[in-house]
Residue frames as qw, qx, qy, qz and C-alpha x, y, z in Angstrom:
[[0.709, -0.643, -0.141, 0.251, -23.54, 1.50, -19.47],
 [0.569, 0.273, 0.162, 0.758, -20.40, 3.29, -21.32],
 [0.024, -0.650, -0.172, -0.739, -21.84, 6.42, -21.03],
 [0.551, -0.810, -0.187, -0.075, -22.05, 6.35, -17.15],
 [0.840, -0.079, -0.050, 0.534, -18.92, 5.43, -16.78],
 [0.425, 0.382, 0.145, 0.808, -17.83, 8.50, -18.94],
 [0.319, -0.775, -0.261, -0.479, -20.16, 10.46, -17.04],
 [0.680, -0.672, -0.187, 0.225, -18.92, 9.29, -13.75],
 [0.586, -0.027, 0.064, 0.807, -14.85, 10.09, -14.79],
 [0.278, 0.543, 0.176, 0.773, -15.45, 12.76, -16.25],
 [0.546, -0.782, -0.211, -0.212, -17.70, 14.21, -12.86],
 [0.587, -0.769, 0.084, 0.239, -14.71, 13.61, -10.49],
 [0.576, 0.352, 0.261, 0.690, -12.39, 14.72, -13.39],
 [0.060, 0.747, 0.339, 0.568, -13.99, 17.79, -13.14],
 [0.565, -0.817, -0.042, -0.107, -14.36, 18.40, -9.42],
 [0.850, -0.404, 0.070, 0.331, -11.28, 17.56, -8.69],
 [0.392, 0.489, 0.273, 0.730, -9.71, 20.03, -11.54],
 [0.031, -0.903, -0.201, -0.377, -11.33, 22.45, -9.46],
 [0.727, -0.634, -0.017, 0.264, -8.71, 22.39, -6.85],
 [0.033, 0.976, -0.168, -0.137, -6.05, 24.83, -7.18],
 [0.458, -0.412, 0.722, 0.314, -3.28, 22.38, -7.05],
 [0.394, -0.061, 0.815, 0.420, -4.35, 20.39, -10.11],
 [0.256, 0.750, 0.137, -0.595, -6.21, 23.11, -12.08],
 [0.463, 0.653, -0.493, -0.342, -3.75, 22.44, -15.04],
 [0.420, 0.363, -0.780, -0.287, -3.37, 18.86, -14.55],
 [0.564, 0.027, 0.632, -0.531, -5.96, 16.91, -14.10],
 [0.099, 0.445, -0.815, -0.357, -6.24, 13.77, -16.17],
 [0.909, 0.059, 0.204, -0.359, -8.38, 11.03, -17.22],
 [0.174, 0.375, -0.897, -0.158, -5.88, 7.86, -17.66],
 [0.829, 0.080, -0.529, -0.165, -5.78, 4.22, -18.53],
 [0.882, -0.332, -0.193, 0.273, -3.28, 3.34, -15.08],
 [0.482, -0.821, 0.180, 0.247, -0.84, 4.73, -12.89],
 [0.621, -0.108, 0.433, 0.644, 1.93, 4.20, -15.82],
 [0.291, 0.732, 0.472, 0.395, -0.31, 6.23, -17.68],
 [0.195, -0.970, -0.117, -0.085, -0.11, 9.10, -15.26],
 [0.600, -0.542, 0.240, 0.537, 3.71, 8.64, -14.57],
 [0.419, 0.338, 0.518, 0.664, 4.09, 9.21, -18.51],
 [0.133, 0.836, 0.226, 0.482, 1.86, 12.57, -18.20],
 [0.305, -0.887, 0.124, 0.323, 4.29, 14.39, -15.30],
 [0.454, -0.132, 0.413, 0.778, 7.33, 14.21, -18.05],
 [0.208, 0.520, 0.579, 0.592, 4.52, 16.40, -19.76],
 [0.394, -0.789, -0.207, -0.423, 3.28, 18.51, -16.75],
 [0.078, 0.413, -0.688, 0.591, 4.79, 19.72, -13.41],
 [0.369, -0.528, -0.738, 0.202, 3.25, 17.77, -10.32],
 [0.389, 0.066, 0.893, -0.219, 1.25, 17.79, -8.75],
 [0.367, 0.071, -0.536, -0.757, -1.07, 16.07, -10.94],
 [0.536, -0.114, 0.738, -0.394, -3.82, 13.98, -10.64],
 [0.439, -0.050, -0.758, -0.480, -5.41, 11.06, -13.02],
 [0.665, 0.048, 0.343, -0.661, -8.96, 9.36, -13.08],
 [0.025, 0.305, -0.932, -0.195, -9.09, 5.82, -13.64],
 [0.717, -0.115, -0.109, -0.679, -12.02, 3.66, -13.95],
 [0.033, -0.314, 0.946, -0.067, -11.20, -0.01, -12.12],
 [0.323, -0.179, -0.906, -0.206, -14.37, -2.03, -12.91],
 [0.569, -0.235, 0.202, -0.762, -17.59, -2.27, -11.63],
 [0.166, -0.241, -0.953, 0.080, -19.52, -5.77, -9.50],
 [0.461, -0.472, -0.396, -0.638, -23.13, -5.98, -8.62],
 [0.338, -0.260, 0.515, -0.743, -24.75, -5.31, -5.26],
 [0.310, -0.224, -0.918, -0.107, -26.37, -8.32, -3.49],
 [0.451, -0.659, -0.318, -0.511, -29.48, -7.93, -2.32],
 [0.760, -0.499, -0.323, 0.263, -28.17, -9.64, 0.98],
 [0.348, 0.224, -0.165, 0.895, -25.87, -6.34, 1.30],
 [0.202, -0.507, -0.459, 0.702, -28.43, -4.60, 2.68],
 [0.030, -0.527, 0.039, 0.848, -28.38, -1.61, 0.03],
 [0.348, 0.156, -0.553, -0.741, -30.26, -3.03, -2.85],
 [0.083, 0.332, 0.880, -0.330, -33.06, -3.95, -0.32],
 [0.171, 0.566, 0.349, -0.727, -35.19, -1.31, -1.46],
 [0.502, 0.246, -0.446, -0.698, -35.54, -2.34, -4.99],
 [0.726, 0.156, 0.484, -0.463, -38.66, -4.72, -5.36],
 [0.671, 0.633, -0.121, -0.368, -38.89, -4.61, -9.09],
 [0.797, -0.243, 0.461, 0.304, -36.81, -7.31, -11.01],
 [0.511, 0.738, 0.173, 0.407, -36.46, -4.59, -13.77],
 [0.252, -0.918, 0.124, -0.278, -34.28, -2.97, -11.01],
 [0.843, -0.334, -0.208, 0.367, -30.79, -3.45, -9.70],
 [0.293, -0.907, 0.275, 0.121, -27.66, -1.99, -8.29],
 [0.788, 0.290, -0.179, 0.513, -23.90, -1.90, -9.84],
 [0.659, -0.654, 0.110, 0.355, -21.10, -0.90, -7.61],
 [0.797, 0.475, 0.075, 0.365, -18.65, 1.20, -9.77],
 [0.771, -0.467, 0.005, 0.433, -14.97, 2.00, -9.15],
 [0.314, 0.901, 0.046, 0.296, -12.72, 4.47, -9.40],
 [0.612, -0.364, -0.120, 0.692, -8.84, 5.35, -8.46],
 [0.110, 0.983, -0.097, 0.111, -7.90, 9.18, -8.16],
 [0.872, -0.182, -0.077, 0.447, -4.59, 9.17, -8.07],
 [0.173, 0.981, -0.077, -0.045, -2.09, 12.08, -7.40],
 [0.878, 0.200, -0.048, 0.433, 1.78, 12.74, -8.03],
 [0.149, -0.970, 0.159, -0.104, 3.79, 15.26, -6.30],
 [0.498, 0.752, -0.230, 0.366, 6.97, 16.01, -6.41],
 [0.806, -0.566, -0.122, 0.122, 9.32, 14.35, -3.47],
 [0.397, 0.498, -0.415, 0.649, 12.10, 16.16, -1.84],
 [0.715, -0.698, -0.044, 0.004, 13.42, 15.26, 1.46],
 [0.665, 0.204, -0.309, 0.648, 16.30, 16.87, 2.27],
 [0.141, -0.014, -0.439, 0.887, 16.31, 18.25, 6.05],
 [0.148, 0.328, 0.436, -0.825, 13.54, 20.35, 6.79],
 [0.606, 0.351, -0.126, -0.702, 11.57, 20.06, 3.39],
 [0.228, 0.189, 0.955, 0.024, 9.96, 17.05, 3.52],
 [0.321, 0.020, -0.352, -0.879, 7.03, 17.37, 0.79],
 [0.093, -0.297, -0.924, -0.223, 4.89, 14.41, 1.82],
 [0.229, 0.640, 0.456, -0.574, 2.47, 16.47, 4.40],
 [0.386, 0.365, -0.237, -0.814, 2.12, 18.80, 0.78],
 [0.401, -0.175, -0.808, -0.395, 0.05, 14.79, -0.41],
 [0.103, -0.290, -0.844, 0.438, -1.31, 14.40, 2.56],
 [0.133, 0.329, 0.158, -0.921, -3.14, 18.11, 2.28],
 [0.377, 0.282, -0.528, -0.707, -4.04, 17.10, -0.98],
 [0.190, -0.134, -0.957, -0.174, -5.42, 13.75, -0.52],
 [0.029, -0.426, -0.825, 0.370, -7.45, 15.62, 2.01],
 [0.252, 0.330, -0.204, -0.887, -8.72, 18.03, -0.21],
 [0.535, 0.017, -0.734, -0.419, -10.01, 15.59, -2.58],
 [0.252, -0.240, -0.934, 0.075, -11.76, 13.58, 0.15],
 [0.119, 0.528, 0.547, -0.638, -13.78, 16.57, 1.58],
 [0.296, 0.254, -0.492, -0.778, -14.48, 17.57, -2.26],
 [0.173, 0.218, -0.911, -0.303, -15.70, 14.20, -2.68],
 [0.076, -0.225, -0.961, 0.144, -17.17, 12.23, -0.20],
 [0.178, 0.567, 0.645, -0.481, -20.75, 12.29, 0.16],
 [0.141, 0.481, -0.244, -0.830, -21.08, 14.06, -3.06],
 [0.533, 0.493, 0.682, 0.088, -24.11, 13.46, -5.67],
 [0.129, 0.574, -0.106, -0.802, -24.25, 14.54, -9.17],
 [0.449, 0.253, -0.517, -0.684, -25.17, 13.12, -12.48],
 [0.420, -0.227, -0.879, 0.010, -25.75, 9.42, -10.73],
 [0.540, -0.510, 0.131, -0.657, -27.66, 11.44, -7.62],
 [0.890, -0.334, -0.301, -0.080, -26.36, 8.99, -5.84],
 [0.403, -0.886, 0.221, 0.061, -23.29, 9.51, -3.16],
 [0.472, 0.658, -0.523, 0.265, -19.71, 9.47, -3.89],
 [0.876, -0.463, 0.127, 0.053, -17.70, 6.68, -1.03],
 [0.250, 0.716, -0.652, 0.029, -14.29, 6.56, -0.67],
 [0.953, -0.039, -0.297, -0.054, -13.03, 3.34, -0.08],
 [0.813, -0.374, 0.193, 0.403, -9.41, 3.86, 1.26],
 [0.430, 0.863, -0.253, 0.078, -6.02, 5.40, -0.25],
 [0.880, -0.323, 0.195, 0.290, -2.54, 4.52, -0.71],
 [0.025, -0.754, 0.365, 0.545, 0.84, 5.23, -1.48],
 [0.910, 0.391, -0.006, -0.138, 1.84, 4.04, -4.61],
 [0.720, -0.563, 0.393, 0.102, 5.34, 2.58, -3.79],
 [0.735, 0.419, 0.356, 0.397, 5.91, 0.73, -7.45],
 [0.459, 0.747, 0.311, 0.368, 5.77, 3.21, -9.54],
 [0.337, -0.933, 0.006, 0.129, 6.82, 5.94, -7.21],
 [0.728, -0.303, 0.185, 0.586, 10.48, 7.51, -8.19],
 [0.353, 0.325, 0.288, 0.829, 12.64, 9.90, -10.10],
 [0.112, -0.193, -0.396, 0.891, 11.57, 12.41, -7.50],
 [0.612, -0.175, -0.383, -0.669, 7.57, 11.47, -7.70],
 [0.290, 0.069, 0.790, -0.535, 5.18, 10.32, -5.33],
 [0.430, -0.309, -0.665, -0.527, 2.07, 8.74, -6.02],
 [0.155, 0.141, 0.714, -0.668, -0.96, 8.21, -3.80],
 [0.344, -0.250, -0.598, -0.679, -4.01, 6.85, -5.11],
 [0.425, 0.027, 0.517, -0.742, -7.62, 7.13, -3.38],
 [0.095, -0.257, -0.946, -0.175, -10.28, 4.25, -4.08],
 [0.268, 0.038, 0.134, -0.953, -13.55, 6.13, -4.75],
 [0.076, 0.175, 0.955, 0.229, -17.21, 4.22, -5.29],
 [0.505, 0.089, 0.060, -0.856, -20.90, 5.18, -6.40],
 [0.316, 0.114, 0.917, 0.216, -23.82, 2.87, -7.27],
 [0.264, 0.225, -0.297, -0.890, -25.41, 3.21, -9.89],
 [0.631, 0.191, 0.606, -0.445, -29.33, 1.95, -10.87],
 [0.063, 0.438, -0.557, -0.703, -29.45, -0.03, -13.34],
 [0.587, 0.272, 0.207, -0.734, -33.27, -0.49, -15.30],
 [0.701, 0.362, -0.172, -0.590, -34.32, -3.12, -17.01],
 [0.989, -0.091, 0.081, 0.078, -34.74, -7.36, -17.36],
 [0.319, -0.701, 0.611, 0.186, -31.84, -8.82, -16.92],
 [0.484, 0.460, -0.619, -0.414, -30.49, -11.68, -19.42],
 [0.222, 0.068, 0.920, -0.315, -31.31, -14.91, -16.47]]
């Protein structure tokens, strides 16, 4: 299962690299401390790819009605993009609309998008990140999800 994982990051690692803003910094991290540690290395905006865990799909969901087979199930696996831009508000140059743009970049990049799992990319929701946020840095992180199929007996 490692190897999806890596597959998945690395997929919206990629896409998301393709966006002009975060061409040169686009990151695969361990947590939002991880990514505050790579803007003292990079100008914002930047973005990291996190992996937050994955839970299994109940049949009673609805969406893993359509596997019969008990050599067949569904995992539910998670994922935070997160970006960091560079906050100055003084008068008239307020930077947040320049996250906002971005967050909606990344969500019309994303959503609904199939590629190595051929199954769709879901966002889940986004936030600011508030904690961490300072020393003239925003955060904003987006909650992304795919499921993935996943063959063979289980260990019950």
């Amino acid at each position: 299962m490692d190897r999806r994982i890596e597959q998945l990051q690395t997929e919206l690692q990629t896409l998301v690299s393709g966006l002009p803003a975060f061409a040169e910094g686009a990151f695969s991290i361990f947590d939002l401390e991880d990514l505050k540690h790579k803007t003292t290395m990079q100008m914002p905006p930047v973005v990291g790819i996190t992996y937050d865990g994955a839970i299994p799909v109940q049949a009673n969901q609805g969406v893993a009605s359509d596997f019969k087979s008990g050599n067949a199930r569904l995992i539910t696996f998670q994922f935070s993009v997160i970006i960091g831009i560079q906050y100055i508000f003084a008068g008239q140059d307020d930077t947040k609309p320049v996250g906002m743009n971005l967050l909606d970049e990344i969500r019309e990049t994303l959503e609904g998008y199939k590629g190595v799992n051929n199954r769709p990319w879901v966002w889940a929701g986004e936030k600011p990140e508030d904690d961490v946020s300072s020393d003239g840095l925003i955060f904003y992180s987006q909650v992304w999800r795919t499921n993935v199929v996943k063959l063979g007996a289980t260990n019950n």
